[in-house]
Backbone as JSON, one array per atom type, in Angstrom:
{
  "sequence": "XXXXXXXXXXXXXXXXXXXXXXXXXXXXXXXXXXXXXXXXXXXXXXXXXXXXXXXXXXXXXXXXXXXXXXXXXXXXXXXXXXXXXXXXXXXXXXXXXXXXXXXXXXXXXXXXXXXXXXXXXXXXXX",
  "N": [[24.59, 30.13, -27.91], [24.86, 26.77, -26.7], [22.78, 24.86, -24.8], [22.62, 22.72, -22.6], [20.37, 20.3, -21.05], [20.86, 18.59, -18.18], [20.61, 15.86, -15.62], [21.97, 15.91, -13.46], [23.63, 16.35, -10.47], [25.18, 18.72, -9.59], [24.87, 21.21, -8.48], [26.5, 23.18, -6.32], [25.83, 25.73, -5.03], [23.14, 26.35, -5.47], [22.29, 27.67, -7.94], [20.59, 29.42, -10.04], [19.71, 29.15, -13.19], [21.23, 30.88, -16.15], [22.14, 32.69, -18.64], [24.71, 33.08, -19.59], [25.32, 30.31, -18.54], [25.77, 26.7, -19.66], [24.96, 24.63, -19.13], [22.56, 22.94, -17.02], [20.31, 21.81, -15.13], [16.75, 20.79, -14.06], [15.04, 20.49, -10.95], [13.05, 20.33, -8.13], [12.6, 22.52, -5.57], [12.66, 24.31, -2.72], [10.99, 27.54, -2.35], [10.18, 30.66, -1.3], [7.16, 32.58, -0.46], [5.53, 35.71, -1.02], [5.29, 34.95, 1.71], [5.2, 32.18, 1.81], [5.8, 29.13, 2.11], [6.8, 27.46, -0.48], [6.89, 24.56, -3.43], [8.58, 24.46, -6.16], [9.74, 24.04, -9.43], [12.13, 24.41, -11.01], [15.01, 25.58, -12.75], [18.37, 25.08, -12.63], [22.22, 25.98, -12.49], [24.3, 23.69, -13.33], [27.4, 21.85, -12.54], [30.64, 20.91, -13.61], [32.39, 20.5, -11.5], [33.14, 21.28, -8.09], [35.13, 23.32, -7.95], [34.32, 24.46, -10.6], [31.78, 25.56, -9.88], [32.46, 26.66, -7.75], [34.01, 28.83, -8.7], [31.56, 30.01, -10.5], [29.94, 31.27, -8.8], [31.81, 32.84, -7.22], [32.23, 34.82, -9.12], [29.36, 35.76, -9.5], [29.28, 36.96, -7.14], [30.93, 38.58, -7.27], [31.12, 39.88, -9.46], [28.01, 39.81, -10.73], [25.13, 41.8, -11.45], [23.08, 42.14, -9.48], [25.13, 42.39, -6.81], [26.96, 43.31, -6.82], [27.77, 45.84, -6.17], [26.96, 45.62, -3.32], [29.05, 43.88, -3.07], [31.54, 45.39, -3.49], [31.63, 47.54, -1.5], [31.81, 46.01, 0.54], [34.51, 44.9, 0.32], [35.4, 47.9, 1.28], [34.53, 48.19, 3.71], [35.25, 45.64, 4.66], [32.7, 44.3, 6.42], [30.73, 41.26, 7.3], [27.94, 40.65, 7.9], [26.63, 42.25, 6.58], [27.29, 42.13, 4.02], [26.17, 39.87, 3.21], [23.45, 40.07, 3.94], [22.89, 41.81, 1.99], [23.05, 40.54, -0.28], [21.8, 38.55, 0.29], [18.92, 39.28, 0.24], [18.48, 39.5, -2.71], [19.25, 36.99, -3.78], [18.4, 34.87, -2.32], [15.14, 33.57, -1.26], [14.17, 32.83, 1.12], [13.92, 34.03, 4.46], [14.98, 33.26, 6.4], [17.38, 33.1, 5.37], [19.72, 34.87, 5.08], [20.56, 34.96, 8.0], [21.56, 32.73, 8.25], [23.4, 31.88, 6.93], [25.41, 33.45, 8.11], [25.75, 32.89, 10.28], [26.71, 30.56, 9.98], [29.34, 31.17, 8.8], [29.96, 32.13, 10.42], [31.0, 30.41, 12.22], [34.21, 28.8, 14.15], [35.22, 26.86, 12.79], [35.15, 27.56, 10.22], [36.53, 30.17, 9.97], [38.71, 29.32, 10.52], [39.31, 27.73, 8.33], [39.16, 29.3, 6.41], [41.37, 31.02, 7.15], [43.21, 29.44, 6.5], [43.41, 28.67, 4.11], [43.79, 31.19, 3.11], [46.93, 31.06, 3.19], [47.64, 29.67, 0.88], [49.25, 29.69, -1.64], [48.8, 31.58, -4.82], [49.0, 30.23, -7.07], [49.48, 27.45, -6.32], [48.61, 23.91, -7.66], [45.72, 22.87, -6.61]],
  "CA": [[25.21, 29.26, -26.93], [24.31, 25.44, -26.31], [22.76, 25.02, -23.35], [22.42, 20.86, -22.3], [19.63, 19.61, -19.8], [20.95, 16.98, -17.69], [19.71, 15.56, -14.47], [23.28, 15.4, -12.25], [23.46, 17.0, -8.72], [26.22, 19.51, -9.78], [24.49, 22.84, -8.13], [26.27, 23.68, -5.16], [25.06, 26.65, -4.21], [22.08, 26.95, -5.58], [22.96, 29.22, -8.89], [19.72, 29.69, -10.9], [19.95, 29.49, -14.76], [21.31, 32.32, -16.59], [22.82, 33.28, -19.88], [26.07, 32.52, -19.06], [25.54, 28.81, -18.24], [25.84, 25.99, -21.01], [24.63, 22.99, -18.8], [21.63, 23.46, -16.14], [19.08, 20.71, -14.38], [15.46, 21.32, -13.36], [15.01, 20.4, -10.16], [12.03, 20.79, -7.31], [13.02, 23.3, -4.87], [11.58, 25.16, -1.89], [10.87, 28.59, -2.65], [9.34, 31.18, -0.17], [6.87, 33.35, -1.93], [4.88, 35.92, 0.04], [5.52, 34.71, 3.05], [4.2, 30.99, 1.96], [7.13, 27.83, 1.66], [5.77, 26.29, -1.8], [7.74, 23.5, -3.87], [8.6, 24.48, -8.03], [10.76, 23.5, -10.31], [13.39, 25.28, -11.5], [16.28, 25.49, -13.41], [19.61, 25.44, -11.56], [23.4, 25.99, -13.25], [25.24, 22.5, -13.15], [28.43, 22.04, -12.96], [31.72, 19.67, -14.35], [33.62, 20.0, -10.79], [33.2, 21.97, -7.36], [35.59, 24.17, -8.22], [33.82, 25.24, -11.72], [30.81, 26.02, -8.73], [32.88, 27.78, -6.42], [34.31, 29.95, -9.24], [30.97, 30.61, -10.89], [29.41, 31.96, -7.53], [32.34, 33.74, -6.75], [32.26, 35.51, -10.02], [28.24, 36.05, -9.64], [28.9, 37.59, -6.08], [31.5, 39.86, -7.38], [30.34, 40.84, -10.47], [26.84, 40.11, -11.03], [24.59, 43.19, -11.14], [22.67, 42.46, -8.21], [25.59, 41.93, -6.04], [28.64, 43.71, -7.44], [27.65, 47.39, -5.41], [27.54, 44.99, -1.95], [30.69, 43.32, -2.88], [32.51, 46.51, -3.41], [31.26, 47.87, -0.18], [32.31, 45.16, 1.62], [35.9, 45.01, -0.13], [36.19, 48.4, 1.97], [34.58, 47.93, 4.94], [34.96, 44.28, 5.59], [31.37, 43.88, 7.26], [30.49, 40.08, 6.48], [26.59, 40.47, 7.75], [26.05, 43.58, 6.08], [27.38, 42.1, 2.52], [25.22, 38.96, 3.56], [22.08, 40.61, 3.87], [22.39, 42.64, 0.4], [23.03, 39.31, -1.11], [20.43, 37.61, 0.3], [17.58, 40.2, -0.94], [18.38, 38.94, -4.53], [19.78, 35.72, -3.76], [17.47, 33.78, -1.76], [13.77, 33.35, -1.05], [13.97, 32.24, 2.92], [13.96, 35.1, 4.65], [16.07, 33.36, 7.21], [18.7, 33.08, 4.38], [21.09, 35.82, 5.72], [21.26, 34.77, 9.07], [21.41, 30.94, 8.68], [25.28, 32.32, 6.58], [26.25, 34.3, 8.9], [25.94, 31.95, 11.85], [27.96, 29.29, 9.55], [30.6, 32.21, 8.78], [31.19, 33.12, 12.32], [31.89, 29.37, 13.31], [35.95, 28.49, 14.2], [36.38, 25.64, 11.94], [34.89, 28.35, 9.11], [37.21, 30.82, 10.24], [40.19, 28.31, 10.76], [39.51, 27.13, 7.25], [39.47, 31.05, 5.78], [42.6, 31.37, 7.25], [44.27, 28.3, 5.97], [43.35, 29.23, 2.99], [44.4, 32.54, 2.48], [48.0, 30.68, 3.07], [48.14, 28.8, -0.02], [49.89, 30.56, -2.88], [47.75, 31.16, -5.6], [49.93, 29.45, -8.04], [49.23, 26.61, -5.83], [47.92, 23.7, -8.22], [45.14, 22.3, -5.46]],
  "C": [[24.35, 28.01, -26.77], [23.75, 25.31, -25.29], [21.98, 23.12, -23.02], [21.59, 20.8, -20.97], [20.26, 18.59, -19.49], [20.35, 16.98, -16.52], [21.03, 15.25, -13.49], [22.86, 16.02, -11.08], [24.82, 18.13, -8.3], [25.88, 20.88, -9.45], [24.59, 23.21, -6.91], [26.37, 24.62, -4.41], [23.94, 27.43, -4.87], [21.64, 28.12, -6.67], [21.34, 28.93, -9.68], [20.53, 29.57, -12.24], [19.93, 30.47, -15.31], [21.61, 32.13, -17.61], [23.92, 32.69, -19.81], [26.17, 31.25, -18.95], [25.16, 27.93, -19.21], [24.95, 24.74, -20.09], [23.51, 24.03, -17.44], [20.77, 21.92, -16.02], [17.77, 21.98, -13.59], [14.95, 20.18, -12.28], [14.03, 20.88, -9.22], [13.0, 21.89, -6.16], [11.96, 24.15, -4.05], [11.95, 26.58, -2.15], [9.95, 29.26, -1.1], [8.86, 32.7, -0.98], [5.7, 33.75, -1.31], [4.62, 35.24, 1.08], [5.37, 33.2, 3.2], [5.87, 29.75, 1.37], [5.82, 27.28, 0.35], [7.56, 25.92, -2.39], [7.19, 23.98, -5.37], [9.73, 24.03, -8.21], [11.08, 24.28, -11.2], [14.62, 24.99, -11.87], [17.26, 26.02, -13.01], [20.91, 25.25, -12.55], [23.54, 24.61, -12.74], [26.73, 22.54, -13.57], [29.9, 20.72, -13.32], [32.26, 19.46, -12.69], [32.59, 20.89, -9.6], [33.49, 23.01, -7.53], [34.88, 25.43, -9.46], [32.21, 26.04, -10.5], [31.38, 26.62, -8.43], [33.14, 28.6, -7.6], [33.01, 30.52, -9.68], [29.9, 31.72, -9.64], [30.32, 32.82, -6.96], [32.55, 35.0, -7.6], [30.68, 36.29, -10.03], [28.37, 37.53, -8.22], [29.72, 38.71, -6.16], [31.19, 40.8, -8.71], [28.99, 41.04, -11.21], [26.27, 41.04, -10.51], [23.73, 43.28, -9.91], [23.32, 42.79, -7.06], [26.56, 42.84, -5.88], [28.54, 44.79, -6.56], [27.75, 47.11, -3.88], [29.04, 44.06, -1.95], [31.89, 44.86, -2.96], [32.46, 47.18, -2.11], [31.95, 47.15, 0.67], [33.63, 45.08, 1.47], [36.29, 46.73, 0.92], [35.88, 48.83, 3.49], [34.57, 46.35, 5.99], [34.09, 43.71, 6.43], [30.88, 42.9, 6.41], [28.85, 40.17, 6.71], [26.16, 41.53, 6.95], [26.11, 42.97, 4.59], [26.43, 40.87, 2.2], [23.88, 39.01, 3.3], [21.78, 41.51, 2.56], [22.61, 41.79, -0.19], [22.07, 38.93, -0.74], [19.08, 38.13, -0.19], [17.23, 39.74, -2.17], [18.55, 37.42, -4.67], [18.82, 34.16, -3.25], [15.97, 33.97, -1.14], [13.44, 33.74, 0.09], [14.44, 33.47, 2.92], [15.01, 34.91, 6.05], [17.79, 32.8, 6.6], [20.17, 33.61, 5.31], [21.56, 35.18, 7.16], [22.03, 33.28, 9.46], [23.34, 30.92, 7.88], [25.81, 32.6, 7.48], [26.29, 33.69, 9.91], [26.79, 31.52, 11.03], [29.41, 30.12, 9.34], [31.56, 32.2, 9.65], [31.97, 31.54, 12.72], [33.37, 28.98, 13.24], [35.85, 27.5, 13.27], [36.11, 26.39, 10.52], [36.41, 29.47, 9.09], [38.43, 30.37, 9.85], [40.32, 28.15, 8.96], [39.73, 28.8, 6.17], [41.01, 31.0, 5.75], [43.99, 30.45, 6.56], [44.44, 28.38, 4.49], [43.91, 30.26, 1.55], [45.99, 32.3, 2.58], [48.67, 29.98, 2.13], [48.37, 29.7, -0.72], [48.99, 30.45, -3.91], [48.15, 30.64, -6.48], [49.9, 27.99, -7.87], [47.97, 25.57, -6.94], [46.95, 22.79, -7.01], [44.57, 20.68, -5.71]]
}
C-alpha cells in the first residue's frame, strides 16, 4: 500500500496512523505520559473530506480490536459513559478524555442534532 506524507489539517478526530491509511501528516501533539503533559510528533490519518473522517472513526470504534467488545456492549445496553470510558483507555492519553465526551454528549444541541439525524433516510445523498 502507498502511503503519502502531506502536511494538510485533515485529522478530525485525532486517528493515529495505521495500516489501513494511505495518506497521514506528522504533526506535534500533546500526549500525557505517566502522568506528565509532553509535546511529540506523531503521525495522524488525513483525510480527502469530513465525511471520509467520520466514516473512518466510526469504522475504528466499531470494529477496531481495541474497541469492537465496548461497542458491542453498548449496542445492547445503550450506556454512552460506560462505552466512553473503554474507548478512552486505548484511545486517548488525557486522562480527562472520557469525561470531557461525555459532558459534550449529554449537551441539548448534541442530543437535538442525534436526533435530527437519525431522521434522514440513509439513502439520503447529504
Amino acid at each position: 500500500m502507498l502511503s503519502v506524507h502531506i502536511t494538510g489539517d485533515r485529522r478530525h478526530f485525532g486517528i493515529k496512523k495505521a495500516g489501513r491509511h494511505t495518506r497521514y501528516c506528522t504533526v506535534p501533539t500533546r500526549e500525557v505520559i505517566n502522568g506528565k503533559s509532553v509535546i511529540e510528533e506523531l503521525e495522524f490519518a488525513d483525510y480527502d473530506s469530513l465525511e471520509e473522517s467520520c466514516r473512518d472513526y466510526a469504522w475504528l470504534i466499531t470494529h477496531g480490536a481495541p474497541y469492537r467488545v465496548a461497542w458491542q456492549q453498548y449496542r445492547g445496553v445503550h450506556d454512552l459513559p460506560s462505552l466512553v470510558a473503554a474507548v478512552a483507555a486505548s484511545y486517548a492519553t488525557d486522562p480527562n478524555y472520557a469525561s470531557l465526551v461525555v459532558a459534550i454528549a449529554c449537551q441539548s444541541n448534541v442530543a437535538d442534532a442525534i436526533t435530527e439525524a437519525r431522521q434522514i433516510p440513509a439513502n439520503w445523498d447529504v
